[in-house]
C-alpha positions, 0 to 999 in steps of 0.5 A: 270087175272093172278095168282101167279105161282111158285117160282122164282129161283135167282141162275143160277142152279136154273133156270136151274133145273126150265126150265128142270122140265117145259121142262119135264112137256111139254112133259110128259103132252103133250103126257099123257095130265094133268089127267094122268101125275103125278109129279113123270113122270114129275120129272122121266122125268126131272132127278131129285128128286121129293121134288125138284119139290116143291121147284119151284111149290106148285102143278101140277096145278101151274105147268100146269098154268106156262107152258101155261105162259111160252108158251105164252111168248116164241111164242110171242117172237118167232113171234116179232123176225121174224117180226122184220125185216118185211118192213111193216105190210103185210110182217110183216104179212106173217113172223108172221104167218110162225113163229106161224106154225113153232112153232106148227111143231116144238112144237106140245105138246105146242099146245094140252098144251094150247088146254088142258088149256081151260078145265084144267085152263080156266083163263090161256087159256083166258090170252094166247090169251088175251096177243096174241090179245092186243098186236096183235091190237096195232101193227095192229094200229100202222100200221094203222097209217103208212098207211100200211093197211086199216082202220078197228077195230085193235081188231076184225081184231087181233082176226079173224087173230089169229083165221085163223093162230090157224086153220091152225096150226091144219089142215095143221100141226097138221093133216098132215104127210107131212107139206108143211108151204110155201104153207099154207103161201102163200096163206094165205097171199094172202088172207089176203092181198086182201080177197076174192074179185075178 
């Protein structure tokens, strides 16, 4: 189910001063968690006014309900880059999930952001992983239909996957001083390339 958000800037400067107050919101939030960041660390963060926040966000919950959206859109973008030049859906595989675990090095506020949504915006949280897992199945169908994997349910194969990629990012990235990805990586595309059969 999704919801209105913000307001959509038309100018360039706009836009800018929109992403710089979501940026800011990412990181304040990330750090503080959404009960204890106010608009005014958000603002405070971003280098601008605090009524300049509500020309773009009716509200810290619209606000909150943009960011998860916004994160969302850019991993899903993240991942199809990477996979893009895959040979085929296992290579494809293998690149998908280097991707997401960067992303979580790389961004680990995102990551609590999107855990924080399942209790401060249940809805957002569901439509994170809904608009993961449908697109997630097509591609997983498409293959299918190459014959560059076995046949099986596109949807439950989808969901157990991202379910593998979003407990490693916590375990092997979130938890770890030292983050060794091609070691995750390789073994988990092993995995999944010929499961636990010996």
């Amino acid at each position: 189910m999704t919801r209105q958000t913000g307001a959509r800037p038309k100018t360039k400067r706009g836009i800018e001063r929109r992403a710089k107050i979501l940026a800011a919101a990412e990181q304040v939030i990330g750090e503080k968690g959404f009960n204890a960041a106010s608009i005014a660390d958000i603002t405070r963060a971003a280098g601008t006014a605090l009524g300049t926040f509500y020309i773009y966000f009716s509200g810290k919950d619209v606000l909150f309900r943009e960011l998860v959206q916004d994160m969302g859109r850019a991993t899903r973008s993240q991942a199809a880059e990477r996979i893009a030049g895959a040979a085929n859906r296992l290579e494809a595989e293998r690149a998908g999930l280097e991707a997401y675990l960067t992303v979580v090095r790389d961004r680990p506020m995102q990551y609590r952001i999107v855990e924080e949504a399942r209790f401060v915006d249940p809805d957002a949280y569901r439509d994170y992983y809904m608009a993961f897992g449908k697109v997630y199945a097509e591609q997983l169908e498409k293959a299918e239909r190459r014959g560059e994997i076995s046949a099986g349910d596109a949807e439950v194969r989808a969901w157990a996957l991202m379910g593998i990629a979003k407990a490693l990012g916590e375990r092997f990235v979130l938890w770890e001083e030292e983050v060794d990805i091609e070691r995750v990586v390789t073994e988990t595309h092993a995995f999944i390339c010929k499961g636990l059969a010996p």
